[in-house]
TORNU-574028 format. One record per atom (N, C-alpha, C, CB): atom name; residue in three letters; x, y, z. Coordinates in steps of 0.02 Angstrom, whole numbers, plus 50000, padded with zeros to 5 digits. Glycine has a CB too. Layout:
REM TORNU-574028
site|code|X|Y|Z
CA|ALA|X|Y|Z
...
REM end
This chain:
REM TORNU-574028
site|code|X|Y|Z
N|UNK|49942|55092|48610
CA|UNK|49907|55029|48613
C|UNK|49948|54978|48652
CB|UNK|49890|55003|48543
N|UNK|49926|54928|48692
CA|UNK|49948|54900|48726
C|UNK|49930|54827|48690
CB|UNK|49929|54921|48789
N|UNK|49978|54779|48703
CA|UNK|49956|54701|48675
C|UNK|49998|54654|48709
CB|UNK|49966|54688|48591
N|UNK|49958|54585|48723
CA|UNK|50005|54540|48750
C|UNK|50056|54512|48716
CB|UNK|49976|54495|48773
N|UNK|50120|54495|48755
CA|UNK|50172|54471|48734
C|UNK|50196|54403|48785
CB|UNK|50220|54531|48729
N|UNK|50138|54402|48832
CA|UNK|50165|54342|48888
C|UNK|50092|54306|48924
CB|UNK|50222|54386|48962
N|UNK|50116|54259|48932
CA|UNK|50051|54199|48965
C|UNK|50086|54167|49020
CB|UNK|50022|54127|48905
N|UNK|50051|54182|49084
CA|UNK|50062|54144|49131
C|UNK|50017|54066|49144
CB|UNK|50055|54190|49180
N|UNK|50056|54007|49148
CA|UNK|49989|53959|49156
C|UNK|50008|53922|49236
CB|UNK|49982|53888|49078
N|UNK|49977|53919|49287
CA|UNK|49977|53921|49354
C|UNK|49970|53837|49343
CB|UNK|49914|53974|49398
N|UNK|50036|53806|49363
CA|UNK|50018|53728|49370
C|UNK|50053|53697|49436
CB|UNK|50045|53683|49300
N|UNK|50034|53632|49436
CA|UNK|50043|53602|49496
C|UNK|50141|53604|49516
CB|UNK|50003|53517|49484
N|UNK|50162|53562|49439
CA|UNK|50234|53572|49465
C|UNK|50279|53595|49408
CB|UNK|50265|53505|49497
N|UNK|50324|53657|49416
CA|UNK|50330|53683|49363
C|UNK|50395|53643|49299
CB|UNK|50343|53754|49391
N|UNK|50439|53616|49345
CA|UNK|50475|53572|49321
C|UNK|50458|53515|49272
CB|UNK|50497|53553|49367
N|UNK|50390|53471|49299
CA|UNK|50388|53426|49247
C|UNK|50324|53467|49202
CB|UNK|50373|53342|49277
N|UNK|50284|53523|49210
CA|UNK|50260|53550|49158
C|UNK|50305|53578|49102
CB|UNK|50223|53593|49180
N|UNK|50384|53599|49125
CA|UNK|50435|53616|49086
C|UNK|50445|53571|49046
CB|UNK|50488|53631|49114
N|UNK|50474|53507|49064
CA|UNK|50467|53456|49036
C|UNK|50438|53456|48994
CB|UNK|50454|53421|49061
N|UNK|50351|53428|48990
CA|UNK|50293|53434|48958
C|UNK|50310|53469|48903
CB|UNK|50242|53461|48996
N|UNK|50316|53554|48896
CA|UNK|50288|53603|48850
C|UNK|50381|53605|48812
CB|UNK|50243|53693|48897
N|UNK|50424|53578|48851
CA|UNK|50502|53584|48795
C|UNK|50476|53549|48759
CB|UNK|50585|53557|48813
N|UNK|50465|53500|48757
CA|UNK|50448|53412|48699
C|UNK|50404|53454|48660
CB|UNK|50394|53318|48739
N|UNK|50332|53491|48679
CA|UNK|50292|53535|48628
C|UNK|50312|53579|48591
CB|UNK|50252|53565|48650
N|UNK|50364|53599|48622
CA|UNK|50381|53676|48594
C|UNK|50437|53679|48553
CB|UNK|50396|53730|48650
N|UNK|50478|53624|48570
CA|UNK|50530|53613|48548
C|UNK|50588|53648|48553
CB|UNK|50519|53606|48504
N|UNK|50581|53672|48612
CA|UNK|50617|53727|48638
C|UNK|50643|53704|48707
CB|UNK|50571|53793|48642
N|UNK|50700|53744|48727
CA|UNK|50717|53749|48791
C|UNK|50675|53799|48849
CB|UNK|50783|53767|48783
N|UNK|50675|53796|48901
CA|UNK|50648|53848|48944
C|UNK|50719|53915|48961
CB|UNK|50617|53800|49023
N|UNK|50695|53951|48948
CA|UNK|50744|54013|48972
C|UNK|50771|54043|49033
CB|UNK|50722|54059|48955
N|UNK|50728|54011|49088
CA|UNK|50720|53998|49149
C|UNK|50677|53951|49173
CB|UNK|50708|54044|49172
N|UNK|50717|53903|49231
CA|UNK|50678|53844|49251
C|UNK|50701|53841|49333
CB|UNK|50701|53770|49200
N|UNK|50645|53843|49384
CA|UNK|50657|53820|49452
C|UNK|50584|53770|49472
CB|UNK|50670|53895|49505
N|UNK|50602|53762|49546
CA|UNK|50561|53737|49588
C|UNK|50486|53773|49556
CB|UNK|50587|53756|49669
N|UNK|50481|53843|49557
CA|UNK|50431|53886|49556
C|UNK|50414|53910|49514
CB|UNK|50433|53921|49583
N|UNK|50425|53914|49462
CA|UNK|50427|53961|49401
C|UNK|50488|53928|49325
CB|UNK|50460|54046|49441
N|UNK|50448|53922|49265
CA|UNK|50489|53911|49231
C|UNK|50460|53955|49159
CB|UNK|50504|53836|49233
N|UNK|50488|53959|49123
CA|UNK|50504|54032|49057
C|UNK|50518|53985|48986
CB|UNK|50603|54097|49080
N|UNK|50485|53989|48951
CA|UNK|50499|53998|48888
C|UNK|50493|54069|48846
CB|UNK|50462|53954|48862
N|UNK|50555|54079|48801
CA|UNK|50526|54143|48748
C|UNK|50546|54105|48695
CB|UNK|50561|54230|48748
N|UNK|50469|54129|48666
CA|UNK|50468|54060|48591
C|UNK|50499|54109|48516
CB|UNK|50348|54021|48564
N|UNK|50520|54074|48471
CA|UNK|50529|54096|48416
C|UNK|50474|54167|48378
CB|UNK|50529|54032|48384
N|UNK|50419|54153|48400
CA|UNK|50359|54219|48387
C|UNK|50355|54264|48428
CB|UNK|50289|54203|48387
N|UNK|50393|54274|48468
CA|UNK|50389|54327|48539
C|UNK|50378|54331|48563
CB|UNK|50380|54363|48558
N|UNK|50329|54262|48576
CA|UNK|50285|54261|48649
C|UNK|50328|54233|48695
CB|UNK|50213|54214|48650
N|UNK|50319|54253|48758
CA|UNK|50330|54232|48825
C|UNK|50280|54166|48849
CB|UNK|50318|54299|48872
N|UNK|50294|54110|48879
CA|UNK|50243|54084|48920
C|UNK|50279|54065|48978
CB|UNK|50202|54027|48890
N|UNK|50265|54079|49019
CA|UNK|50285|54062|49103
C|UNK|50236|54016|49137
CB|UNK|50284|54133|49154
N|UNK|50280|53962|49187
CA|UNK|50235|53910|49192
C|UNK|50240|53925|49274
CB|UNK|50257|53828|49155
N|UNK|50181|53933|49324
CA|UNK|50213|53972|49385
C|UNK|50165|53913|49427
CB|UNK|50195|54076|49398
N|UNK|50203|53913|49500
CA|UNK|50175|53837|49549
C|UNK|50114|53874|49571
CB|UNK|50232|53801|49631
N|UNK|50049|53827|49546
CA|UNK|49987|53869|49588
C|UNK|50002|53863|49676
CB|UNK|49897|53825|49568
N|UNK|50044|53836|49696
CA|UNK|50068|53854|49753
C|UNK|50088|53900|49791
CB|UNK|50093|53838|49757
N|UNK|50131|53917|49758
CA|UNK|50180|53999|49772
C|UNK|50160|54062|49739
CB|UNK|50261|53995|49742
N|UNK|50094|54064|49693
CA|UNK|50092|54130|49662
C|UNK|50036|54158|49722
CB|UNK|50065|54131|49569
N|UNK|50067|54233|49695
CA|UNK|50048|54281|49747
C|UNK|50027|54330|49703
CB|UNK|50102|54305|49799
N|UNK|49927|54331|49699
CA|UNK|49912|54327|49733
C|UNK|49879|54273|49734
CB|UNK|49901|54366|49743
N|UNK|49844|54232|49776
CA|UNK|49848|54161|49781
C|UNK|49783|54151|49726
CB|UNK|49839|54127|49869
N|UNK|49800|54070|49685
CA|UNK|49779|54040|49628
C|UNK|49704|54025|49652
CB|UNK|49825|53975|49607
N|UNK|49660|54055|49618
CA|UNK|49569|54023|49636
C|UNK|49536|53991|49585
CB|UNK|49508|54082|49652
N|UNK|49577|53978|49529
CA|UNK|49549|53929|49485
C|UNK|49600|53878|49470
CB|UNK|49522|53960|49422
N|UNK|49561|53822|49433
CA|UNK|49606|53776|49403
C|UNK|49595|53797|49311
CB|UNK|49580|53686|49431
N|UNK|49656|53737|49281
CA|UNK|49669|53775|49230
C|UNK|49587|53747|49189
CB|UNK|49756|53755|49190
N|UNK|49597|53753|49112
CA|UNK|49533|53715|49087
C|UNK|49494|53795|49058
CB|UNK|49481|53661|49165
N|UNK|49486|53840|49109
CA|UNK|49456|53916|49085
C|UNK|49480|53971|49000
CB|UNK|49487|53965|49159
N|UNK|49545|53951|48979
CA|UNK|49576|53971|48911
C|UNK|49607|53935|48895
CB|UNK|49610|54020|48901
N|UNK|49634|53957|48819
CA|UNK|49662|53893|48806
C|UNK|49733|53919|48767
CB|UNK|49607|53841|48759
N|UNK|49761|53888|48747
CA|UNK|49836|53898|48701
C|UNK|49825|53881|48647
CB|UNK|49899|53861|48718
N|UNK|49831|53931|48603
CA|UNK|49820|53895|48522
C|UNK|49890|53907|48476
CB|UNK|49744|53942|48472
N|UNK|49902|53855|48452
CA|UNK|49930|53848|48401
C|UNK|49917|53851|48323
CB|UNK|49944|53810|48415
N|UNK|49919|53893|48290
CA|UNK|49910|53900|48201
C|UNK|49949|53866|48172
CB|UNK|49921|53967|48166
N|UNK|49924|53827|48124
CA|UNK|49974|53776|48088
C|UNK|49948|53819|47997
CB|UNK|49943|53659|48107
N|UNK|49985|53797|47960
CA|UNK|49980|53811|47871
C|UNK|49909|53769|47854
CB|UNK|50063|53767|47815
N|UNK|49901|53707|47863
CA|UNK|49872|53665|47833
C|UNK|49864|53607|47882
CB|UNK|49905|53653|47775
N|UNK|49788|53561|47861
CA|UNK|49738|53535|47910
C|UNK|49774|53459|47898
CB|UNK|49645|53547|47888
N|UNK|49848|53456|47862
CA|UNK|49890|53395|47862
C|UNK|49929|53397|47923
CB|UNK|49937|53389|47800
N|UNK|49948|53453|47921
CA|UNK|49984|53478|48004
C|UNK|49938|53480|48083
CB|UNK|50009|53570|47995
N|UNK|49887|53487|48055
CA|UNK|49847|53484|48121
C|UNK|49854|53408|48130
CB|UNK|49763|53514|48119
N|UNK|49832|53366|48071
CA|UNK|49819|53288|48087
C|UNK|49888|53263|48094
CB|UNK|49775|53242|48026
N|UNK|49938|53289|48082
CA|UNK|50000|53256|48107
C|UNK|50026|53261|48172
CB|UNK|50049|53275|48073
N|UNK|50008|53316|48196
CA|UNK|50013|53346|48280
C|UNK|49968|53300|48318
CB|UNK|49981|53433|48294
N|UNK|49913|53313|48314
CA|UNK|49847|53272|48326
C|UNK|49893|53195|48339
CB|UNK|49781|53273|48245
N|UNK|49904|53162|48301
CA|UNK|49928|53102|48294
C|UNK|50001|53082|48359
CB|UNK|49949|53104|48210
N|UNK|50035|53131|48346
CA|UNK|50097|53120|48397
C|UNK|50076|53149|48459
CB|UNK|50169|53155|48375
N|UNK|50035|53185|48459
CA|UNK|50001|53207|48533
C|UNK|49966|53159|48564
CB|UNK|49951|53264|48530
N|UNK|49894|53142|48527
CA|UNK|49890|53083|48557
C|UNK|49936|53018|48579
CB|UNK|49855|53067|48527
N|UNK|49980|53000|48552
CA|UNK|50026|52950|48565
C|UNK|50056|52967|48632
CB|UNK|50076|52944|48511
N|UNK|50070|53032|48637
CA|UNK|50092|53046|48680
C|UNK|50060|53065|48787
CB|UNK|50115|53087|48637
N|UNK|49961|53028|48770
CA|UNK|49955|53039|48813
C|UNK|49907|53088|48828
CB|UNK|49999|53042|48825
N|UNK|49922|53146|48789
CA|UNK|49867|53185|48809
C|UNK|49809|53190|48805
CB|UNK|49870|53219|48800
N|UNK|49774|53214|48855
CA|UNK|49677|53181|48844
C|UNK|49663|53242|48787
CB|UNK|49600|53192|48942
N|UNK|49601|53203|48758
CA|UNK|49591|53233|48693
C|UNK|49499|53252|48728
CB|UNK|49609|53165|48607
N|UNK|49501|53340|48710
CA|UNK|49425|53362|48707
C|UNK|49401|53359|48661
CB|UNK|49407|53415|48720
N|UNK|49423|53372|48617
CA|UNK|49389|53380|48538
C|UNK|49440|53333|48480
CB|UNK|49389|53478|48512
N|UNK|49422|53283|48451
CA|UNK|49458|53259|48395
C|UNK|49465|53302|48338
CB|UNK|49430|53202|48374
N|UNK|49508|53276|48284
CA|UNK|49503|53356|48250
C|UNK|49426|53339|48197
CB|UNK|49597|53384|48188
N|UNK|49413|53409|48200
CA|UNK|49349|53429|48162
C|UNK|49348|53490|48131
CB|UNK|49293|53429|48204
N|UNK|49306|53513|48074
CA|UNK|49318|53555|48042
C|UNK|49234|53585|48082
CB|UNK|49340|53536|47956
N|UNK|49266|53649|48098
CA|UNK|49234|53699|48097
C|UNK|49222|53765|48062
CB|UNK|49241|53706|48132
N|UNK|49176|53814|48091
CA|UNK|49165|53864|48047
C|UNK|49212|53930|48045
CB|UNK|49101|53882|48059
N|UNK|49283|53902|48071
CA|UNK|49356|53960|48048
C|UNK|49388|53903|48045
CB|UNK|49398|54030|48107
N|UNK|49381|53846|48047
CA|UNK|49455|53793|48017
C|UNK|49437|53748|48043
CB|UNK|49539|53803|48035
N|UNK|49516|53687|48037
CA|UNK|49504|53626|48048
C|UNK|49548|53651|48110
CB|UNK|49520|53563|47993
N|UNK|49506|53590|48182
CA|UNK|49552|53592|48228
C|UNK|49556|53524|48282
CB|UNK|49538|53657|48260
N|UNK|49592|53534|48346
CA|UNK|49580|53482|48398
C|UNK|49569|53511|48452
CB|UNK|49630|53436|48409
N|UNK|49566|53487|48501
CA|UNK|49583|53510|48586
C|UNK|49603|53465|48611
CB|UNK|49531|53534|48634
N|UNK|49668|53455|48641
CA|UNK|49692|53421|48708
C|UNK|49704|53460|48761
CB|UNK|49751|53387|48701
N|UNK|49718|53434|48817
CA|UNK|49754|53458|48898
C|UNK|49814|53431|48914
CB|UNK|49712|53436|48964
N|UNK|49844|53490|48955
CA|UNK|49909|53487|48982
C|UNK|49901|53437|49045
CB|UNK|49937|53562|49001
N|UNK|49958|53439|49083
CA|UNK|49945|53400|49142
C|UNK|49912|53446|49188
CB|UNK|50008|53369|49173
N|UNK|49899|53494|49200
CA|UNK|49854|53538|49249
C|UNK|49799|53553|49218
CB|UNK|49883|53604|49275
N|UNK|49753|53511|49164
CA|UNK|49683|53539|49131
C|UNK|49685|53586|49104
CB|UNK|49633|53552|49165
N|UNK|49745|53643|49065
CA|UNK|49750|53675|49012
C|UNK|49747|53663|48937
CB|UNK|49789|53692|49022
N|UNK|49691|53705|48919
CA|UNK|49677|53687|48839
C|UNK|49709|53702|48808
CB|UNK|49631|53704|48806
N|UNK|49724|53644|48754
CA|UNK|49773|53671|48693
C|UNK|49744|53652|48619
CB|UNK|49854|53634|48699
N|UNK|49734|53700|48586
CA|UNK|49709|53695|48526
C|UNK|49738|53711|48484
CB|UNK|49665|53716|48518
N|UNK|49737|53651|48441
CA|UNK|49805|53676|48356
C|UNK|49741|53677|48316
CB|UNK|49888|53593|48310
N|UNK|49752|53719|48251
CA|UNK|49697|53749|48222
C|UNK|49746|53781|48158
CB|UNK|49650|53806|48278
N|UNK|49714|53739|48075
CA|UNK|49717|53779|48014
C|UNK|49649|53816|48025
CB|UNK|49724|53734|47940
N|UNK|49668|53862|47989
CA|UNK|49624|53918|47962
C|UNK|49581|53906|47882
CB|UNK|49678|53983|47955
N|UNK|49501|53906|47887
CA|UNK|49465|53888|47827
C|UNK|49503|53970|47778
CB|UNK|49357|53881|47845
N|UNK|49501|53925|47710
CA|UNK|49520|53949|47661
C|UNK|49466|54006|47633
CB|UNK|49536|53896|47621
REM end
């Protein structure tokens, strides 16, 4: 069986998207250039942030098409994220709302990538 362990997200500049997703992630990048920058997060995932410029083979969408989700314990943690995220800027798609698998939000990165933090209904 095969399963993902890595996410590429194709943005304008990879440096200040590094920027961007350390402050989120709370992490350092593992690799950071002009072109390409690396996080490997505490859960095993990989995310690589690559210049829709330079990838080969060349980029035909913008971001906005999937999204990044984050699982939190509890819908206190979503509204606390929610809260410093917004402060921080990011446009908000969805405020948080409880839906029919949990409570959640949607914001965007600086290249129109979705990010959704999301408890899970009990």
């Amino acid at each position: 069986m095969v399963h993902p362990d890595f996410i590429i997200l194709f943005v304008d500049n990879p440096l200040k998207s590094a920027d961007f997703y350390r402050s989120l992630f709370d992490a350092e990048p593992v690799e950071r250039s002009a072109t390409f920058a690396l996080f490997a997060l505490p859960t095993g995932m990989r995310v690589g942030l690559w210049s829709s410029h330079t990838a080969e083979p060349p980029v035909t969408a913008a971001g906005g098409g999937a999204e990044v989700c984050f699982r939190r314990d509890d819908a206190a943690d979503v509204d606390r994220i929610y809260a410093d995220w917004t402060k921080r800027g990011l446009r908000v798609l969805q405020t948080p709302v409880h839906m029919d698998f949990g409570y959640t939000f949607v914001v965007t990165d600086l290249d129109g990538h979705r990010l959704r933090v999301y408890s899970m209904s009990e």
